[in-house]
C-alpha positions as CSV (number, residue, x, y, z in Angstrom):
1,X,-45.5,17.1,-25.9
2,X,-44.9,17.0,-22.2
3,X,-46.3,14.3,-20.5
4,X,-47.6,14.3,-16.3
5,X,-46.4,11.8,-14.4
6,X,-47.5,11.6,-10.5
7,X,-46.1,10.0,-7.5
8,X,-46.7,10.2,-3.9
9,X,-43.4,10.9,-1.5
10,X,-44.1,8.3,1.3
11,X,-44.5,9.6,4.8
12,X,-40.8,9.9,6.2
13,X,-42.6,8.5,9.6
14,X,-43.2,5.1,7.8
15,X,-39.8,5.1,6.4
16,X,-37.3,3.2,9.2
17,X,-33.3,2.0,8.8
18,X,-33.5,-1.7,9.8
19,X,-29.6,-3.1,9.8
20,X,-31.3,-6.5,10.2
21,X,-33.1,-6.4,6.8
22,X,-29.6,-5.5,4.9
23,X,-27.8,-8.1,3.3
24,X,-23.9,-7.9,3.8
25,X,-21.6,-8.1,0.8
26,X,-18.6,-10.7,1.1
27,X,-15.4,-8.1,2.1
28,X,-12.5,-7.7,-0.4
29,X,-9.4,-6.4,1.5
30,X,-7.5,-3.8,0.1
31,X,-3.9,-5.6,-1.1
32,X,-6.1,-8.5,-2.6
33,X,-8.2,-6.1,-4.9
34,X,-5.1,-4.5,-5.7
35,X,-3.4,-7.8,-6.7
36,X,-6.2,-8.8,-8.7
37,X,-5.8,-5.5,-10.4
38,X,-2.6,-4.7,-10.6
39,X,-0.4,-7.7,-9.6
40,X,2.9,-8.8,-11.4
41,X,6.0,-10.5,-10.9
42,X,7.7,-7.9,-8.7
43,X,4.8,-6.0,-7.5
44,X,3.5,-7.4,-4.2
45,X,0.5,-5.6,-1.9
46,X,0.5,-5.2,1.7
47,X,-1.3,-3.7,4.1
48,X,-0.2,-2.3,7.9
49,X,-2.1,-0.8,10.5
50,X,-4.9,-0.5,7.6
51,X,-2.5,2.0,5.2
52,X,-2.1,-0.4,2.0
53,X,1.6,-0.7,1.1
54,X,3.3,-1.4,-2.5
55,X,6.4,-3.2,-1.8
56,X,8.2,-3.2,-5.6
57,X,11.2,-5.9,-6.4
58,X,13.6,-5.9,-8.9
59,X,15.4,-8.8,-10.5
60,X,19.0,-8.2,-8.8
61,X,17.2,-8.2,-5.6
62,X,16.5,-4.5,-4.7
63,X,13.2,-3.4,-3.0
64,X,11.3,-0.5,-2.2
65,X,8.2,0.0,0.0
66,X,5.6,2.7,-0.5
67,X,2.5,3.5,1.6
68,X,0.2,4.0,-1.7
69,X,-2.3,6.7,0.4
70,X,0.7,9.3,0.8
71,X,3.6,7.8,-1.4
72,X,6.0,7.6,1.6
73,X,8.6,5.4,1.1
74,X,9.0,3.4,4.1
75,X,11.9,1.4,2.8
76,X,14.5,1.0,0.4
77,X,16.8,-1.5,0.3
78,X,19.2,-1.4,-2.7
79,X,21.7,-4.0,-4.3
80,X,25.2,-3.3,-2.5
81,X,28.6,-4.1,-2.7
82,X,30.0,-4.1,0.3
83,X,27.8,-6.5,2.0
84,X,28.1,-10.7,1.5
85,X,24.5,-10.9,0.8
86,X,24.4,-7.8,-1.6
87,X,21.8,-5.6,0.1
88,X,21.6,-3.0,2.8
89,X,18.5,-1.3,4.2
90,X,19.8,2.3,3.5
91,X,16.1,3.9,4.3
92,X,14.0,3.0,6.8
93,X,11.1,5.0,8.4
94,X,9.8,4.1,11.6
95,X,6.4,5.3,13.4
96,X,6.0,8.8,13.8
97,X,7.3,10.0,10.5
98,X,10.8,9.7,11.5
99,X,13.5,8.7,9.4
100,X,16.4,6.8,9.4
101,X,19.6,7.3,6.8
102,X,21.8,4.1,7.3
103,X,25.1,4.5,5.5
104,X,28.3,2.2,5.8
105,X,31.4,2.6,7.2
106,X,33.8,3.3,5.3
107,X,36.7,0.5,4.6
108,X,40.1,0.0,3.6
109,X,38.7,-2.4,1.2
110,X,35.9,-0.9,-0.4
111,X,37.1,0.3,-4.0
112,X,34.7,3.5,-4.6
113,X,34.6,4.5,-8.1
């Protein structure tokens, strides 16, 4: 059996947006709630120019950054050999979508296998 229920739409004249009335949640930014979520030894959130940014670290030292919107990589810096302190940028993307390749120069004592 269907049952009636009735209800009056209020007048959309009495109805008024008052911002004073609202009460304001406390603000989470983005890289905390995703390091509450998702943080780990290694994984470490960011954020520039409001795009959040993954940077990701791996125990000989290498790192990569990652804008999470778009996954573009806007750095990668590897474990290398031919440096004293192990690592070299080798990808680095500035403003403006460009791109920059870094590569060594090549030495008499490098041993490439």
């Amino acid at each position: 059996m269907a049952s009636l229920l009735s209800f009056s739409v209020p007048n959309s004249k009495m109805i008024r947006a008052s911002s004073s009335q609202s009460v304001s949640a406390p603000t989470v930014s983005v890289p905390e709630n995703l390091t509450e979520k998702f943080g780990r030894k290694g994984i470490k959130f960011l954020e520039s120019d409001n795009i959040p940014i993954v940077e990701l670290r791996v125990r000989n030292g290498s790192s990569l950054r990652l804008q999470i919107p778009n996954a573009h990589v806007t750095s990668y810096k590897p474990k290398v050999y031919w440096k004293d302190d192990g690592f070299q940028e080798v990808l680095y993307t500035i403003p403006g979508n460009g791109k920059i390749l870094i590569l060594p120069k090549p030495r008499e004592e490098l041993v490439w296998s």
